[in-house]
N, C-alpha and C positions, 0 to 999 in steps of 0.2 A: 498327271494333273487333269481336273476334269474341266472342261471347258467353261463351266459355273466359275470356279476358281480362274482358271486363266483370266479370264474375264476381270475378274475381282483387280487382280495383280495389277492390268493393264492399266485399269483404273486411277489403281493409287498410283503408279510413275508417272501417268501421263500430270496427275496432281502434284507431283511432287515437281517435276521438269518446269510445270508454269511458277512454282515457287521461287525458282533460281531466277536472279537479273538475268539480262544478256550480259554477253563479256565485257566488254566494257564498263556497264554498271559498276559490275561486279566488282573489278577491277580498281573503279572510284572509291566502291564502299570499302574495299581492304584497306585501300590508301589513305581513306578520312580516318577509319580507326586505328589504323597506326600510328599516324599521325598526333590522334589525340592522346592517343596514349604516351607515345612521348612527350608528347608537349608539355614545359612547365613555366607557369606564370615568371617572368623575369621580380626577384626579390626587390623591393625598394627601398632603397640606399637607407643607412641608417643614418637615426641626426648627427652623432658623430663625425660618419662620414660624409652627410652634407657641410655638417663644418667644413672640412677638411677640406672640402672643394669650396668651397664660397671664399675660404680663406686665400688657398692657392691661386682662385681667379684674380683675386684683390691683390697681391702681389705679383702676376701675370698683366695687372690693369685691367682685364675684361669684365669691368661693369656688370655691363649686360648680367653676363653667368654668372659673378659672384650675387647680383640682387636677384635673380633668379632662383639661384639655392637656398637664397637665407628668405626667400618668402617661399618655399616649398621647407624650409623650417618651424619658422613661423606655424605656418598650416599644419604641421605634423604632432602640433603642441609643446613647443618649445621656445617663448615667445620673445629670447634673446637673440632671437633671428631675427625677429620684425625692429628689435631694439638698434640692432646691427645697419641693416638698412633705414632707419631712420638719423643714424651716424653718418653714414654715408649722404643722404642726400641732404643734411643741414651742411656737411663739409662742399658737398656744390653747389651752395646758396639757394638748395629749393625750399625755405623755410616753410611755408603749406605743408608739403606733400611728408616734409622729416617729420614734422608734429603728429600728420594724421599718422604715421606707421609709428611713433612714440605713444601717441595713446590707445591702437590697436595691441603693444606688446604691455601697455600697462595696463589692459582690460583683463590680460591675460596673468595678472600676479607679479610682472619683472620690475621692482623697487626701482632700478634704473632708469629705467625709463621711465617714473613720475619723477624723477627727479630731475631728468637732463629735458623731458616736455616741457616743466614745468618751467623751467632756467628757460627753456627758448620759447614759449609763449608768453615770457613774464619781463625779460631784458629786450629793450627798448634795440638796441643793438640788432636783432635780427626782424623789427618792423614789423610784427604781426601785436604786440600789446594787446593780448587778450587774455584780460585777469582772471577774470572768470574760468577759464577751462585750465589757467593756472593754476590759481587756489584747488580745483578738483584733482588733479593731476599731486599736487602738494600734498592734500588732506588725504588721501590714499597713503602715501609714501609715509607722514605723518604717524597714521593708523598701524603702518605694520612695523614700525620702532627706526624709524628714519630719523637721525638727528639733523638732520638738512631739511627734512620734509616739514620737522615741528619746527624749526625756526622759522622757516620760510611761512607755514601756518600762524605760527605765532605775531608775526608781520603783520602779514597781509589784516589778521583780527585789528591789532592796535592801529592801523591804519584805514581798516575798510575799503581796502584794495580787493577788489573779487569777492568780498561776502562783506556783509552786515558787521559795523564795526562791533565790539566785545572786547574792550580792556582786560576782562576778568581772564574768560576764556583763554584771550593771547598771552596775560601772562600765563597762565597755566602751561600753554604748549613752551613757552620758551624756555618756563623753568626745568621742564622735561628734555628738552634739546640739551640747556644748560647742563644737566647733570648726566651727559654721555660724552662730557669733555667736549663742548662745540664751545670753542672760545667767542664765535660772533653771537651766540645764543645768551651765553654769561655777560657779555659786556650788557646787550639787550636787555637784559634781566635786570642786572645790576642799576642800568638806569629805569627801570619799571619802579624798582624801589626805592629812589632818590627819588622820583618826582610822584611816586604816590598811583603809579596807574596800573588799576588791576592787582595792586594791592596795597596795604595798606602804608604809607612813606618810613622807611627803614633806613637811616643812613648809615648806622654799622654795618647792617648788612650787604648795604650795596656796597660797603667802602670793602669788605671781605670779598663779592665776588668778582670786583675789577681785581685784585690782587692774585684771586686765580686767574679770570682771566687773560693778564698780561702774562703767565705762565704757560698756560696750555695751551699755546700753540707760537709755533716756529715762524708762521706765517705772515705776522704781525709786519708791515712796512715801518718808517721811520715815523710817519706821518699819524699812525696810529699809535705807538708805543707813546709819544708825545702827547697823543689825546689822553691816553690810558693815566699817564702821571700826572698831567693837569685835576683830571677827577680826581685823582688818587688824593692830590695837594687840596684842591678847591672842599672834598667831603670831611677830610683830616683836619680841617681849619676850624668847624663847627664839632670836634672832638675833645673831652677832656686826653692826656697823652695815656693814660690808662687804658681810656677807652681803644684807642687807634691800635694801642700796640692788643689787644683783645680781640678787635676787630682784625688785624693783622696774620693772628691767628688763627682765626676760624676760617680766613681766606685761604691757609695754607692744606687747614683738612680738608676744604671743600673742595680744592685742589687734589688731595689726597686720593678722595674717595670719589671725584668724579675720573680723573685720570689716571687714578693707578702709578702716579708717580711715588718712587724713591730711590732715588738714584742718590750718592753720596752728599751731592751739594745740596740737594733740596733738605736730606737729613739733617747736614750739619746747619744748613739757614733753620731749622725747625728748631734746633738743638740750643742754636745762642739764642733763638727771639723768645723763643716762646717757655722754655725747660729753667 
């Protein structure tokens, strides 16, 4: 080799030697890149699986964790978490704080929670009576085919409780609540059309939907079913008996076709009144 070359050689090692860390560096940089290279983001929890936990905490008792989980739910886009925790903190008299996460999960789409907001900022019972964020919370629910939501809607109009009274309008939602089987909607309704509000005074036909709705529903107390027969008596009085038993029957299809009833008795009651 000619000393030209030698030369050259010496060159590039001594270039190549400053290129290397010291050991230790060196040592660091294996160790960050291996490192990184195994390293993997920890996956996060799926909402199921935050279910799973929020729920277990709440059986476990630990608050804490379980409203931790169900508002890392919530956040994940899943807004029966925030629903959740809004159940929970009305069950330990925080009525504020239950409403503000009931209308945070009802921002988010969950029919539920306009409905159960709306129930506790509207019942006097839990001391906030604020109609307004009611009726919003209602007319939502209302909107996406809530028979709670348009009764509750249809209320609040006939009354001008939380929005601008509208007989028209209210009855409109109630008659729509009405015909999803909401027996407090029909009774509602049914007196819209005895006294003429929101539309125009109908006493057959009111006399037909107290008839359903003293049917469609289980739920009726004594106190009510007793109201129910009084109307039933009081609108049948101003009836030729034609009419009543006519009206008697349309009360049983409306019955029919909002409830989905037929069960034996209700055929055989069809079958002698009406056939």
């Amino acid at each position: 080799m000619s000393a030209v070359a030698a030369i050259s050689a010496l060159s590039v090692l001594r270039g190549l030697l400053r290129a290397i860390p010291p050991a230790p560096a060196l040592v660091a940089l294996v160790l960050m890149v291996a490192g990184a290279a195994g390293q993997q983001t920890p996956a996060e929890p799926s909402p199921d699986r935050l279910r799973e936990r929020a729920l277990q905490a709440l059986q476990d008792g630990d608050l804490p964790t379980a409203a931790q989980m169900l508002e890392q739910l919530g956040d994940r886009g899943v807004p029966q978490g925030y629903t959740m925790l809004g159940q929970i903190k009305r069950d330990l008299g925080d009525h504020p704080d239950a409403a503000r996460w009931f209308e945070r999960a009802a921002a988010g789409g969950d029919v539920m929670a306009m409905v159960e907001g709306g129930r506790l900022l509207s019942d006097p019972a839990y001391g906030l009576n604020d109609s307004r964020r009611a009726f919003k919370l209602w007319l939502a629910a209302a909107e996406r085919g809530s028979g709670t939501g348009q009764y509750e809607v249809g209320r609040a109009l006939m009354t001008g409780r939380g929005a601008r009274q509208d007989d028209a309008a209210g009855a409109d939602w109630l008659e729509q609540s009405a015909r999803q089987c909401f027996a407090p909607a029909q009774l509602a309704y049914a007196l819209a059309l005895r006294e003429g509000r929101g539309r125009e005074a109908d006493g057959e036909e009111a006399f037909a939907w107290i008839v359903a709705a003293e049917r469609a529903s289980e739920a009726w107390e004594r106190p009510d079913l007793d109201r129910l027969a009084r109307l039933e008596v009081e609108i049948s009085g101003y009836m030729p008996s034609a009419q009543v038993r006519s009206a008697y029957c349309r009360g049983l299809d409306i019955l029919a076709a909002s409830c989905g009833t037929g069960d034996i008795l209700f055929r055989i009651e069809r079958w002698l009144v009406c056939e």
